[in-house]
Backbone as a ProteinNet text record, in pm:
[ID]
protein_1_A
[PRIMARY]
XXXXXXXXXXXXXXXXXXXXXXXXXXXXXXXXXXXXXXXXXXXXXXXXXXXXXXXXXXXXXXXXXXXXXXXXXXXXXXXXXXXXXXXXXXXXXXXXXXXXXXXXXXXXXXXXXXXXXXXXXXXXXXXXXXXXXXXXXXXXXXXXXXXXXXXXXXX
[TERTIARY]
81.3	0	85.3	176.4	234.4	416.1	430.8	579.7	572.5	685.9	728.3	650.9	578.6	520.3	638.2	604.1	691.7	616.4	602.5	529.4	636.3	583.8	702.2	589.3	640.8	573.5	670.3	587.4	672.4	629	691.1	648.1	528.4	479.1	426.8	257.3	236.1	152.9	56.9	193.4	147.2	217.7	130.2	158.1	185	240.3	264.7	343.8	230.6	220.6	325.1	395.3	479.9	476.8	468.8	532.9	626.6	727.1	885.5	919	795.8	804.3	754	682.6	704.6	737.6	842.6	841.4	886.8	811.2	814.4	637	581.1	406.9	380	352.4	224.4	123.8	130.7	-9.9	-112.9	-122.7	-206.6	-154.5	-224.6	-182.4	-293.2	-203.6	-300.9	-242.6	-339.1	-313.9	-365.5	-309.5	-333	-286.9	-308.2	-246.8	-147	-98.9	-9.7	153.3	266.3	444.8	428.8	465.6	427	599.1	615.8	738.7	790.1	646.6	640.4	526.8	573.6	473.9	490.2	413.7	463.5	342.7	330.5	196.6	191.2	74.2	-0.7	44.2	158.6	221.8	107	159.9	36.8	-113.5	-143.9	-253.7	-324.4	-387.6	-425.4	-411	-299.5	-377.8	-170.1	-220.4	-95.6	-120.9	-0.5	25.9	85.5	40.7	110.4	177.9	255.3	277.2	351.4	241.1	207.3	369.1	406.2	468.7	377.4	309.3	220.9	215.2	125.1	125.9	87.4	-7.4	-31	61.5	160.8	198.1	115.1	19.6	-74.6	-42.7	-33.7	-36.2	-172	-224.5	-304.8	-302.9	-409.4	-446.1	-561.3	-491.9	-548.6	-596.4	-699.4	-724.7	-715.2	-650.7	-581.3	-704.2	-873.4	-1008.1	-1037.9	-960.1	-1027.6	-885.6	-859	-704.1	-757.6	-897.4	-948.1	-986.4	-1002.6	-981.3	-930.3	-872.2	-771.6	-916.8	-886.2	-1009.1	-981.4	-902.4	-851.6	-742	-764.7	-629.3	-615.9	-440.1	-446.8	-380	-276.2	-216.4	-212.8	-186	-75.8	44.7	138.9	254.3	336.4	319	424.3	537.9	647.9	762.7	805.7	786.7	844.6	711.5	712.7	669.5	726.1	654.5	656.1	592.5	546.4	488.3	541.5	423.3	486.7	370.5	421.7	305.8	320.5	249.2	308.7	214	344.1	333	159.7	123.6	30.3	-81.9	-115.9	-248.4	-211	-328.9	-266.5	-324.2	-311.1	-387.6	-203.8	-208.1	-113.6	-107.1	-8.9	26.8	116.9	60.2	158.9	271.8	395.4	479.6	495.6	536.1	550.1	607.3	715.2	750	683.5	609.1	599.5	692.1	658.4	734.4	815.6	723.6	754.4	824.2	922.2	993.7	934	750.3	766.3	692.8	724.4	693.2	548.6	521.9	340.6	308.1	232.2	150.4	-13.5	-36.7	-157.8	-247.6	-300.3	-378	-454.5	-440	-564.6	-692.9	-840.6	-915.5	-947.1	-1070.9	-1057.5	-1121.1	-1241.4	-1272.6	-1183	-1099.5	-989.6	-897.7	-870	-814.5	-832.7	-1030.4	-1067.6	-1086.6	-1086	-1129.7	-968.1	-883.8	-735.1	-680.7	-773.6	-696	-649.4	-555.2	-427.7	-441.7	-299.9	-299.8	-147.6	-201	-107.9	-16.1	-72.5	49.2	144.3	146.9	244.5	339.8	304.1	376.9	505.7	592.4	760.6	644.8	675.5	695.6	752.9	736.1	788.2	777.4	874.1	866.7	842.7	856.4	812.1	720.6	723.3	710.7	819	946.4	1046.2	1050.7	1109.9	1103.8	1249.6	1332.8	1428.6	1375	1309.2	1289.9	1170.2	1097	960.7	1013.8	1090.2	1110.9	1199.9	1105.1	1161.1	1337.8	1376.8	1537	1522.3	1416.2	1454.2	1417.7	1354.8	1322.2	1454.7	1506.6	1623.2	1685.6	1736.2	1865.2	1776.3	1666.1	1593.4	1549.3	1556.1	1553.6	1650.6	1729.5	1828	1756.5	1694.5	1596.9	1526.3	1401.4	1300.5	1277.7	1190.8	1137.2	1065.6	964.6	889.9	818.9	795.5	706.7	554	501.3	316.8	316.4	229.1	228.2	112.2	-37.4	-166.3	-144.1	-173.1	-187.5	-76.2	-1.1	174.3	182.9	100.8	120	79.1
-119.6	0	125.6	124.1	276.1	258.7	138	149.6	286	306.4	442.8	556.7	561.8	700.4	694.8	815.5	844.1	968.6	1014.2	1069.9	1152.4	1302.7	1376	1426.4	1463.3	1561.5	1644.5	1791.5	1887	1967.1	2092.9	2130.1	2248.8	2248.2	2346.4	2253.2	2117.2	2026.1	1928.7	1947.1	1878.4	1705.8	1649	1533.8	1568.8	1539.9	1524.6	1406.7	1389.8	1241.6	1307.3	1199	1209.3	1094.1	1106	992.5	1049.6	935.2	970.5	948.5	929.2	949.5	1092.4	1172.6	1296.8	1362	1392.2	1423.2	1560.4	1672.5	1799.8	1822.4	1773.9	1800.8	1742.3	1773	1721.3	1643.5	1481.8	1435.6	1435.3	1507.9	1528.3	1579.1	1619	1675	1665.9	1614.7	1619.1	1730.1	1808.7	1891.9	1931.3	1926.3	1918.1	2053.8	2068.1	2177.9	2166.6	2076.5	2025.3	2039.9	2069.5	1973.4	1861.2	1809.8	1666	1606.7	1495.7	1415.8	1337.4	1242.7	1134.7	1083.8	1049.9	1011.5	843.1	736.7	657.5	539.8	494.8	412.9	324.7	272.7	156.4	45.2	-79.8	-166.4	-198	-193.2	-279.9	-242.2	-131.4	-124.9	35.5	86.7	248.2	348.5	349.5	473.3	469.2	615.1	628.2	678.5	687.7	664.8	792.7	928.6	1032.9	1019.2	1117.4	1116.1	1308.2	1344.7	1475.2	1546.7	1665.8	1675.8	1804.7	1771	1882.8	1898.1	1902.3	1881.8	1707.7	1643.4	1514.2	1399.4	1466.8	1388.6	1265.1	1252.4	1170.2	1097.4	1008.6	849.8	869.9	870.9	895.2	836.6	802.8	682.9	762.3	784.6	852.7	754.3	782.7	667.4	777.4	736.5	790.2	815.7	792.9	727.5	915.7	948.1	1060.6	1105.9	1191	1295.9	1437.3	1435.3	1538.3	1505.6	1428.9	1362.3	1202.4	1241.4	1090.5	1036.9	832.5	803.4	746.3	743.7	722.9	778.6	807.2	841.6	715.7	674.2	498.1	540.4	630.3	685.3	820.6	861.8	990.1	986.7	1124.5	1053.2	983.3	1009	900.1	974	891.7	892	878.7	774.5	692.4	544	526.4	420.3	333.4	191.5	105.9	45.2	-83.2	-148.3	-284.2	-398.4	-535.6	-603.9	-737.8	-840	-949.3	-955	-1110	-1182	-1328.4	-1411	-1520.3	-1468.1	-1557.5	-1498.1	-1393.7	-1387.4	-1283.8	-1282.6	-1257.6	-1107.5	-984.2	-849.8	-802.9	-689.2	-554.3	-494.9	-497.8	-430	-292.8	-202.1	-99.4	-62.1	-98.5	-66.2	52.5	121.5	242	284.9	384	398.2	521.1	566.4	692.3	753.7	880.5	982.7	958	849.2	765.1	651.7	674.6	521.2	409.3	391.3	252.6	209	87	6.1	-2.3	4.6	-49.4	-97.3	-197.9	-190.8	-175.6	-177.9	-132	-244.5	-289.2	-308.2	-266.3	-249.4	-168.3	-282.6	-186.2	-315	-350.6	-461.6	-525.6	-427.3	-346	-222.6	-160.5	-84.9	1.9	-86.3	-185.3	-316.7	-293.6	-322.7	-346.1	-237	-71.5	27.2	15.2	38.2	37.7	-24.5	-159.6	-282.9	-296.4	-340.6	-412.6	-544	-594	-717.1	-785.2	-815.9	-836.5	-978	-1046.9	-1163.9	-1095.4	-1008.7	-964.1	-850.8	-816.2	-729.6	-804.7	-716.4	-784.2	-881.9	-970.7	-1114.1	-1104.4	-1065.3	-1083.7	-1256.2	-1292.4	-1413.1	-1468.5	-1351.6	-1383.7	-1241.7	-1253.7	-1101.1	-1101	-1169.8	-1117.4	-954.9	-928.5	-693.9	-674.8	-753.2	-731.3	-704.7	-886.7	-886.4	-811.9	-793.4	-707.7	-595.1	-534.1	-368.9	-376.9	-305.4	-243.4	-168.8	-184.5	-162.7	34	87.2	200.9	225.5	138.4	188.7	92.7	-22.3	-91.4	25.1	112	209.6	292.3	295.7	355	254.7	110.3	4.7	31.5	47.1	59.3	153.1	271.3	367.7	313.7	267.4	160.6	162.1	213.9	220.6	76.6	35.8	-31.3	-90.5	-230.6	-285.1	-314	-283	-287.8	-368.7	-495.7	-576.5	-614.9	-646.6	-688.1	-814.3	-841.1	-1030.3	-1132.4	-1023.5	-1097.6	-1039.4	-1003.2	-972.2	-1130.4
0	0	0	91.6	99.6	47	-51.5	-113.2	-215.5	-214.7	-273.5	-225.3	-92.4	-72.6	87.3	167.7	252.7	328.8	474	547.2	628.9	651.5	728.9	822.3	928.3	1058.1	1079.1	1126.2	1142.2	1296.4	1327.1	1446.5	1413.3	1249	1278.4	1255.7	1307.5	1351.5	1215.7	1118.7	972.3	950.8	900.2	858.6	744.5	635.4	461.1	411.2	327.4	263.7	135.7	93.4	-57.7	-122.2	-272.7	-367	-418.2	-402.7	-413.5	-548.2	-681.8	-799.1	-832.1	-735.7	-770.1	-621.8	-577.1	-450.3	-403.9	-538.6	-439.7	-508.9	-458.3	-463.1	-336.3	-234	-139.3	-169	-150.3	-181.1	-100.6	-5.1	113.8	264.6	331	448.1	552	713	818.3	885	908.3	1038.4	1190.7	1266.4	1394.8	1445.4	1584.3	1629.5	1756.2	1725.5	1839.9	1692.5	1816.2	1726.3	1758.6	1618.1	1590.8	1633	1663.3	1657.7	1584.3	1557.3	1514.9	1456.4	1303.3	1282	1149.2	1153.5	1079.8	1023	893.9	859.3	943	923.6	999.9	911.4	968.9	889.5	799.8	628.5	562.5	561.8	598.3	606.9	566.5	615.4	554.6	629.2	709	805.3	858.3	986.8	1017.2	1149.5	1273.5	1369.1	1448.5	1447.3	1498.1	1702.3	1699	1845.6	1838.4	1896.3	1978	2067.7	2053.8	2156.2	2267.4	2327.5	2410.3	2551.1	2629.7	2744.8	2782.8	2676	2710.8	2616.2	2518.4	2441.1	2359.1	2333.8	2259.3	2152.8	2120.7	2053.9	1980.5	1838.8	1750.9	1689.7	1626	1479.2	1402.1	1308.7	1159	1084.8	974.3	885.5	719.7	650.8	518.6	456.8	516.2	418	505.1	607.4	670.5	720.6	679	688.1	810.7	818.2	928.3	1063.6	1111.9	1229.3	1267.6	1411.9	1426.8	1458.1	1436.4	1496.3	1611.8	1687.2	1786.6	1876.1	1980	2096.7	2132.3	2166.2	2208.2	2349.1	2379.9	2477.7	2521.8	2640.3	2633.8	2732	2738	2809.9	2718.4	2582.8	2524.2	2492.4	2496.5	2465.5	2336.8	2289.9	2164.8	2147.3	2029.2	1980.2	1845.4	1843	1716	1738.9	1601.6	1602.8	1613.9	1688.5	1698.2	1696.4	1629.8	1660.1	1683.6	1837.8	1927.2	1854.3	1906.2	1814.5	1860.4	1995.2	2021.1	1973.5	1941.1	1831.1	1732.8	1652.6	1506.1	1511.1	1636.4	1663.7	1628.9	1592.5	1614.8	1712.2	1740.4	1902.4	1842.3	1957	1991.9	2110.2	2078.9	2187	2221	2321.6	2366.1	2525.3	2506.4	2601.4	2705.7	2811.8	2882	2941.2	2926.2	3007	3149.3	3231.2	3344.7	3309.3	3196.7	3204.9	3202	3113.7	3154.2	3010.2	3000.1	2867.7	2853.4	2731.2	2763.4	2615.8	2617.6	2490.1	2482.1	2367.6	2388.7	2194.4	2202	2053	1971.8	1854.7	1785.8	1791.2	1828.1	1848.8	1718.6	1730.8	1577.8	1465.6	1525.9	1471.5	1380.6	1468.5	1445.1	1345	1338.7	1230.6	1134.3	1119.1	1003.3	915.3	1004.9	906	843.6	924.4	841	748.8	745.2	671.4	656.2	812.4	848.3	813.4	783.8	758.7	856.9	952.5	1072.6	1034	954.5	915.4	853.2	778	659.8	774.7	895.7	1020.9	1050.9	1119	1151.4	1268.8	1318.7	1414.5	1513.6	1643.3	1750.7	1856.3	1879.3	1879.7	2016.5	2168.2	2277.7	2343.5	2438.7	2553.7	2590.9	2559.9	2693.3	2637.8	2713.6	2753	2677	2638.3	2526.4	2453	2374.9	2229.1	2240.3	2303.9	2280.1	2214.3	2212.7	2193.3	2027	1966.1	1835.3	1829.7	1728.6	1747.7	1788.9	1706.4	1824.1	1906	2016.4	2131.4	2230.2	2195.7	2252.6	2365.5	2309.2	2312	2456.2	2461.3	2605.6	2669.1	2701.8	2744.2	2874.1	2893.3	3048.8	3136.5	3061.3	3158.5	3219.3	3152.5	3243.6	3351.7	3403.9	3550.6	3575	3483.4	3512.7	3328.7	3362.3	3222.6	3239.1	3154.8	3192.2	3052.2	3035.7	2905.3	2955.4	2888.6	2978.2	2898.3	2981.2	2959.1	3032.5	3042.6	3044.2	3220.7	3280.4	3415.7	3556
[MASK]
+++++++++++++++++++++++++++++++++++++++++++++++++++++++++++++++++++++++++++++++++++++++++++++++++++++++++++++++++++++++++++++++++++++++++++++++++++++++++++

């Protein structure tokens, strides 16, 4: 779905979509009113994943079918995120670190799945919960901070 396109966030609270076969046109734009940090697609699927820098730092899910509102808040307090998908069911998980040092995930429900049309087999494979391999290669590197791990299911 999204080979050869590419997504930037800026601080003045824009998402912009590109195809890198024409890549000084804008193929669309979200805007918010928050500095954005971060922002990145929904593996395989339609939609994309902002993270806020504000007073609540907010974790957002856009759907590409609606560029004017997120359809979801999943967090706030966030730090950093990626995506993973444990290996014991076939849902998308969101990893994420808070402001408080601590790990968390969270899932898109099946709702939120199906408007995106994710396709979670074709997602990178995480192969346990251990709190190593759980963590995406860029969140590794803030792994020694860690106050504390929150994983539901795995408690």
């Amino acid at each position: 779905q999204n080979e050869g396109h590419i997504i930037t966030c800026s601080v003045d609270g824009a998402v912009k979509f590109w195809n890198m076969s024409s890549p000084t046109s804008c193929q669309a734009t979200i805007k918010t009113n928050s500095l954005l940090v971060q922002a990145r697609y929904v593996p395989n699927g339609y939609g994309v994943l902002t993270l806020n820098e504000d007073a609540n730092s907010a974790l957002r899910v856009w759907s590409l079918q609606n560029l004017n509102t997120p359809q979801k808040t999943i967090a706030s307090s966030v730090k950093n995120f990626d995506w993973c998908l444990r290996s014991s069911h076939s849902m998308l998980d969101i990893v994420y670190i808070t402001s408080e040092q601590t790990l968390r995930t969270a899932s898109l429900n099946p709702e939120i799945s199906q408007m995106l049309k994710v396709k979670p087999k074709e997602a990178r494979l995480v192969s346990s919960y251990s709190a190593v391999d759980l963590l995406p290669n860029n969140l590794k590197q803030e792994f020694n901070h860690l106050k504390r791990i929150i994983i539901p299911g795995a408690e």
